[in-house]
Each structure stands twice: as structure tokens, then as C-alpha cells.
TIGU-568848 format. One record per residue (C-alpha): residue number from 1; x, y, z. Coordinates in nm, 2 decimals. Layout:
REM residues N
{rec NUM,{X,Y,Z}}
...
REM end
This chain:
REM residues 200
{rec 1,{1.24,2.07,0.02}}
{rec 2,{1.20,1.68,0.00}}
{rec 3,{1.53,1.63,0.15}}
{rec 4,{1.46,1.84,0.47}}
{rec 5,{1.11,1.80,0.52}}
{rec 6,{1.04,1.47,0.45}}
{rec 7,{1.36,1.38,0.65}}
{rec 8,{1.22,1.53,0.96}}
{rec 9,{0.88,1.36,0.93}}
{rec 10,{1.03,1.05,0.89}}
{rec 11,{1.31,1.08,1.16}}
{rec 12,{1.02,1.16,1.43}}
{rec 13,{0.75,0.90,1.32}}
{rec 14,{1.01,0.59,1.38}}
{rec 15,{1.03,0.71,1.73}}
{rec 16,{0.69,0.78,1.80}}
{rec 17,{0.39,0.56,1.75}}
{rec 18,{0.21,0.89,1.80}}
{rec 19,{0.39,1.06,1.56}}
{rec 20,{0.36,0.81,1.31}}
{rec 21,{-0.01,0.79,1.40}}
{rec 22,{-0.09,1.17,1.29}}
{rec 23,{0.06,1.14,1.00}}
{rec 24,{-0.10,0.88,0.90}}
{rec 25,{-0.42,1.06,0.97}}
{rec 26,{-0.32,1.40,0.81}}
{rec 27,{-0.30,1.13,0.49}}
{rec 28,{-0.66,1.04,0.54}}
{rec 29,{-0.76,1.42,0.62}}
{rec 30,{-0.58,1.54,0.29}}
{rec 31,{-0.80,1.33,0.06}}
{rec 32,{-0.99,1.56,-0.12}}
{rec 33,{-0.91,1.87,0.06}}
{rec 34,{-0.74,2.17,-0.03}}
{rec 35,{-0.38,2.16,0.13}}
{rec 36,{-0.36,2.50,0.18}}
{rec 37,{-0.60,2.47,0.47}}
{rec 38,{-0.44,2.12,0.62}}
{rec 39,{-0.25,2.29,0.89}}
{rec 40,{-0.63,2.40,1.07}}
{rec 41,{-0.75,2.13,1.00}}
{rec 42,{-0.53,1.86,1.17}}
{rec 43,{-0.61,2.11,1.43}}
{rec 44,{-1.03,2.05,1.40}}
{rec 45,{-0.88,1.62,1.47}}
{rec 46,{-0.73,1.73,1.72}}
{rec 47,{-1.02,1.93,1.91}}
{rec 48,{-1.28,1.70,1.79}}
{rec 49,{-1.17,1.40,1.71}}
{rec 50,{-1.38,1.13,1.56}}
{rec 51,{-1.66,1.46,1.56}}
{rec 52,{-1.45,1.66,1.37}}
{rec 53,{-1.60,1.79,1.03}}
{rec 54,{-1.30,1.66,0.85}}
{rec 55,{-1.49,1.30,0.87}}
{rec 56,{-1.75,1.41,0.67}}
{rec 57,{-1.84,1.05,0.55}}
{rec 58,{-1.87,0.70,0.69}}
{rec 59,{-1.59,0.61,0.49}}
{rec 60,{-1.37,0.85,0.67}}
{rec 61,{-1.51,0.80,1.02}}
{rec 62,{-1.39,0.42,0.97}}
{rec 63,{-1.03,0.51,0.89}}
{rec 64,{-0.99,0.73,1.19}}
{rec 65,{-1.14,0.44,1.40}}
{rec 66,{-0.91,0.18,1.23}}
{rec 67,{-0.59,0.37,1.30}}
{rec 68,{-0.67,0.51,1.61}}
{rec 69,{-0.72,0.14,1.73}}
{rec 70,{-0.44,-0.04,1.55}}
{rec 71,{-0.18,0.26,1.58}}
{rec 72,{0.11,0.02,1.70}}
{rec 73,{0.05,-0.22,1.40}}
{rec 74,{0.06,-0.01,1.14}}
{rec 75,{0.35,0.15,1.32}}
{rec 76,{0.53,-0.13,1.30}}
{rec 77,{0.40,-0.23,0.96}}
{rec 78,{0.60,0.05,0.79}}
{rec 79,{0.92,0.04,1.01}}
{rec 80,{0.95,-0.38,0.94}}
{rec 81,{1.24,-0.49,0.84}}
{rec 82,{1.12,-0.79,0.69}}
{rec 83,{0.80,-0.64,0.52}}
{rec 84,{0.84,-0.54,0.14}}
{rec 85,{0.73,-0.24,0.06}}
{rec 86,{0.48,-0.40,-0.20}}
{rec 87,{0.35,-0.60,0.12}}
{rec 88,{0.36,-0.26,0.30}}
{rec 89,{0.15,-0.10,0.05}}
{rec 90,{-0.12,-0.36,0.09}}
{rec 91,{-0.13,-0.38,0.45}}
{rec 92,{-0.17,0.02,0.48}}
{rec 93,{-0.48,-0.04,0.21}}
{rec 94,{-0.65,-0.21,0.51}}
{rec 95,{-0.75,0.11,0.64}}
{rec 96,{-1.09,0.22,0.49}}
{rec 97,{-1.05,0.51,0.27}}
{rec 98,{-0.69,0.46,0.19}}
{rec 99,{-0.59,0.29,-0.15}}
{rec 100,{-0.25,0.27,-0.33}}
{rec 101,{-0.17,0.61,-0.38}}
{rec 102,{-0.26,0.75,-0.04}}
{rec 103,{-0.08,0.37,0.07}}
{rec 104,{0.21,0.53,-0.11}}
{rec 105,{0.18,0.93,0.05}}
{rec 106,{0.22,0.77,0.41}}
{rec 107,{0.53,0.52,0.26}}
{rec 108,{0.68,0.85,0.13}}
{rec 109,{0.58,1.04,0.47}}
{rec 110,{0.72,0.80,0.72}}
{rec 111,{1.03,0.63,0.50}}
{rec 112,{1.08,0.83,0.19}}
{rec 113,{0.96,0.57,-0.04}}
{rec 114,{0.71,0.50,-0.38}}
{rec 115,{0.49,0.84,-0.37}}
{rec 116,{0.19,0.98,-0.42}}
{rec 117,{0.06,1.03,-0.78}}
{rec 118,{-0.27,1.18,-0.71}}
{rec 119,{-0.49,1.32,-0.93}}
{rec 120,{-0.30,1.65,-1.05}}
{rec 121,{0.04,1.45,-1.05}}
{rec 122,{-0.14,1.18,-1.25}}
{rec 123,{-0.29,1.45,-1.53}}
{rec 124,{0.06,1.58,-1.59}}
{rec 125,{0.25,1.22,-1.61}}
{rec 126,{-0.04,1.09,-1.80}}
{rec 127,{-0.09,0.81,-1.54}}
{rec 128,{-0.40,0.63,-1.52}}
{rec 129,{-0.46,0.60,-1.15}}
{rec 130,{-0.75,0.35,-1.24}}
{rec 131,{-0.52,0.07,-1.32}}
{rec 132,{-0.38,0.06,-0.96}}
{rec 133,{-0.75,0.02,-0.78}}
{rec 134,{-0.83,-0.32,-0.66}}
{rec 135,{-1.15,-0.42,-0.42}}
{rec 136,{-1.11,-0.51,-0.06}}
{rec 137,{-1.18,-0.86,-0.20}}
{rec 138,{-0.94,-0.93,-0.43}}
{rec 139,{-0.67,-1.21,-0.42}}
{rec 140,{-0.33,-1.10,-0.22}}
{rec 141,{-0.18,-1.24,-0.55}}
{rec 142,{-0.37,-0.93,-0.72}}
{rec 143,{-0.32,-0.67,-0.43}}
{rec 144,{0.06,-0.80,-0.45}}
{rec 145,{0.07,-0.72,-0.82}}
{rec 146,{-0.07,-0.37,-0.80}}
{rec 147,{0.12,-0.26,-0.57}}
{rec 148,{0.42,-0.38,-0.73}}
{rec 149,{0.31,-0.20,-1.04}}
{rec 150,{0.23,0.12,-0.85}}
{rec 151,{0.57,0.11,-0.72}}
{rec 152,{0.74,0.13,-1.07}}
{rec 153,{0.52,0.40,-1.20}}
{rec 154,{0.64,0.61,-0.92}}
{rec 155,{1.01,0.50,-0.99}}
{rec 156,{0.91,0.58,-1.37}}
{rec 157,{0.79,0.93,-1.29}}
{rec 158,{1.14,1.03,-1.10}}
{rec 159,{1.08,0.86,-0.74}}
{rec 160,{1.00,0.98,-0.42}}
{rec 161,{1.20,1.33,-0.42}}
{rec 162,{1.08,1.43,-0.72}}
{rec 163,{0.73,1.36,-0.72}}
{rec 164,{0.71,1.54,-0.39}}
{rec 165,{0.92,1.85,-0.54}}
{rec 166,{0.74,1.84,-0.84}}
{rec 167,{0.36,1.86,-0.67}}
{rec 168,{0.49,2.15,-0.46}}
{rec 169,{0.60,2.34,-0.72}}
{rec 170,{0.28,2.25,-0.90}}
{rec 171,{0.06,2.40,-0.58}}
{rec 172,{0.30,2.69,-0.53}}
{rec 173,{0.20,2.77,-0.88}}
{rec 174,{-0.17,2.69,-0.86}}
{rec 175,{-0.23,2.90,-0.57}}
{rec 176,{0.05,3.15,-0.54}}
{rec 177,{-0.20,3.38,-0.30}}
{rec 178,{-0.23,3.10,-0.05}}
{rec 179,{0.15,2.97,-0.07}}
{rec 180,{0.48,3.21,-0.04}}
{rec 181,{0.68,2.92,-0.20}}
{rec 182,{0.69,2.59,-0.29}}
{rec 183,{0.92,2.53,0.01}}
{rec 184,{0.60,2.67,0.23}}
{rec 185,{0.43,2.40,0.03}}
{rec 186,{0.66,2.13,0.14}}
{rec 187,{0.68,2.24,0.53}}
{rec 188,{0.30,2.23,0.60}}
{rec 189,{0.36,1.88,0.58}}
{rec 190,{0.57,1.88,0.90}}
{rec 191,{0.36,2.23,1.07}}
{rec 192,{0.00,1.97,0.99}}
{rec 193,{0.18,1.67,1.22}}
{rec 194,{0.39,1.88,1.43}}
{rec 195,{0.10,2.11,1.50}}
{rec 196,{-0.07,1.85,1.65}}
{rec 197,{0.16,1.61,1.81}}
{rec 198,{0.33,1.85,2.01}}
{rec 199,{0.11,2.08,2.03}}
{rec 200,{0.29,2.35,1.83}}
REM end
């Protein structure tokens, strides 16, 4: 699954701004939806943009904004050579609504790097997600060190393969009436940006 899918995603965002700007935003969308449905609605962005019901808060409404406007940054941000990915982490947590672990999703989107240990990965490992949250005003030295932390929690908890695997399998099981297989899991990640980017 990982190995194919994330592959793909990756492979096509570090040509494309474009790319790399959906899925970015299907990050943002995911948070605190249900998965199954993130294929229609990347589609609702799409159609309605900045209107779409998917930015049912302020919150969400600015991280739209801020990516849409600084698409090429960020772009360029995650494909840096020189960039660490604990620096990468903290840049990415500039855009309102996204903290570490959805910093992490898009790192293990676009590079296949850290992770995402949300809130059902996070049950299962026994992770308390609270000790990676820092305020928009805390020091760099702080950010720095969380993210750094974050890092080797995901490294602790398999890597980037595994906890993608491992959360597919999870949803596969959780809602086998809305998933065929964990693999159908896994590919909606590249049908949501796909869908959308070229216009599937």
C-alpha cells in the first residue's frame, strides 16, 4: 500500500506546485472528517473553493487562504535540501489549523517521512499527542524541540510505512461497509489529490 501509494503522491507533488498544493489541502480537509467521504469532498474545494462547506470554521478558512497564497513556499519548504525535517515540521505549523501531526501527514504525503499519529493511531500506541502541541508563540528553540520529539515517536512507533499501513488496516476494519480493503484505504489518498488536480 505505503510503498505504491505514497510513492505516487510523492513522485507528482515534487513536480507540481499544484500538486503539492492539494495535498496539502486534502491534509487540512481531513482534520476531523471521516475519510471515507474525502474523495467528494476534495471535490466540494474544488467547486467551491474558499465557500466550500469543508471550511466550516475561521480556523479552516485561514489555512486555505494561507496556502493558496504561499503555495510556492511551502512547495519549496518540503522539497529543501538544506531544510531539516524538524525545521520542516515547524515551518508547515505556520499554516493555521495545522499542528505537528497533521505537519507530519503532509511530510509523509509529499516525502515519505515522520507520520501521522492522530488520534486513533495515538489510542493504540499509547501516545500522548498533548505533549507535541506548542502555541504560535512559543520560542523556535521550543517548536525545534517538539518537533524533534515528534519525529522519534513516529520512528518509535515503526516509521512512516508502518504507521500509514497500520491506520489503513485500522479503517478497513472500522468501517468494512465503506472500505473493500485496506488497500482502498490507502488509494483514496491518491483518488482525493488526483481527483482534483487533474480533474479525474
Amino acid at each position: 500500500m505505503y510503498s505504491k501509494d505514497q510513492k505516487a503522491i510523492s513522485i507528482m507533488a515534487r513536480k507540481s506546485v499544484e500538486f503539492n498544493t492539494w495535498v496539502i489541502v486534502m491534509v487540512l480537509v481531513s482534520i476531523r472528517t471521516f475519510w471515507g467521504n474525502i474523495v467528494p469532498n476534495m471535490q466540494k474545494v474544488k467547486k467551491d473553493g474558499i465557500n466550500s462547506t469543508m471550511f466550516n470554521n475561521v480556523s479552516k478558512k485561514k489555512g486555505y487562504k494561507y496556502i493558496k497564497t504561499h503555495a510556492k513556499h511551502l512547495h519549496s519548504v518540503i522539497f529543501s535540501d538544506t531544510l531539516t525535517d524538524e525545521e520542516k515540521l515547524v515551518e508547515l505549523c505556520e499554516i493555521p489549523n495545522i499542528k505537528l501531526v497533521k505537519a507530519g501527514f503532509i511530510l509523509q504525503l509529499c516525502l515519505g517521512k515522520v507520520g501521522c499519529i492522530d488520534c486513533h493511531n495515538a489510542t493504540e500506541y499509547g501516545t500522548k499527542l498533548s505533549d507535541y502541541k506548542f502555541g504560535r508563540n512559543a520560542s523556535l528553540s521550543t517548536k525545534v524541540r517538539k518537533a524533534r520529539s515528534y519525529i522519534a515517536e513516529c520512528k518509535r512507533q515503526g516509521g512512516s510505512a508502518k504507521l500509514w499501513n497500520s491506520w489503513c488496516k485500522q479503517r478497513y476494519e472500522q468501517y468494512p461497509n465503506t472500505f473493500t480493503s485496506a488497500r482502498d484505504v490507502s488509494l483514496r489518498h491518491v483518488d482525493a489529490v488526483v481527483s482534483v488536480a487533474v480533474g479525474k
